[in-house]
N, C-alpha and C positions, 0 to 999 in steps of 0.2 A: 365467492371472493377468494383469490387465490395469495396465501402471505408472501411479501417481498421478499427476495434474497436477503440471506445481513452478508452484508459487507465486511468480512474480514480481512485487515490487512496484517500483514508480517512483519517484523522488527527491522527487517531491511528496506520495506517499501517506507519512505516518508517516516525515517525515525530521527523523532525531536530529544538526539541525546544529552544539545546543551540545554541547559534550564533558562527561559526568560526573564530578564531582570522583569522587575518591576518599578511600578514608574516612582512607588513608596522609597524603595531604594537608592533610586536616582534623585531624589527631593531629599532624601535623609543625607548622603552623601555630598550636596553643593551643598547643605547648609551650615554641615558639619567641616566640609573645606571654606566657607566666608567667615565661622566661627575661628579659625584655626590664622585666618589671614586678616583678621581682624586683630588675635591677639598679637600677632606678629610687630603687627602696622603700630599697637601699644605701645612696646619696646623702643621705638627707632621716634616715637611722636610723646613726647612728654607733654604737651600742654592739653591733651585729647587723649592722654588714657584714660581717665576714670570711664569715662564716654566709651572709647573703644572697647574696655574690658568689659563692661559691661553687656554690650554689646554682643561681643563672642560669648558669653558665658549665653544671653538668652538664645542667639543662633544654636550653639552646643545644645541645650537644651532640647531646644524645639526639633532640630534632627535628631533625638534619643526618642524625643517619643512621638514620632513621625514611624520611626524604623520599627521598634520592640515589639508592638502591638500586632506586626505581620510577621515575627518569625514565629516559623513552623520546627516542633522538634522533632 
């Protein structure tokens, strides 16, 4: 039995030099912008803040630790 080739390739052949998000990121990020527009919407809606703020404060939340847990140092 004869061993396969290894397949080396070069840093020019297929190099992935941007890094792909991830989809934690993308989920951390819309919840963390509907937190952000939510407190917004507070400000401009007085009879529905308590409701709105609340609200951003659990979205805020929940995109922190959606994210933290996957960054790499």
């Amino acid at each position: 039995m004869s061993k396969q080739p290894l397949d080396y390739r070069g840093a020019a052949e297929g190099d992935d030099a941007t890094p792909q998000v991830r989809w934690q990121t993308i989920v951390s990020c819309s919840l963390l912008g509907m937190g952000l527009a939510c407190g917004l919407v507070a400000l401009a809606w007085p009879q529905r803040r308590p409701e709105l703020i609340s609200a951003a404060i659990t979205l805020g939340i929940a995109g922190v630790i959606i994210y933290f847990p996957y960054i790499r140092t």
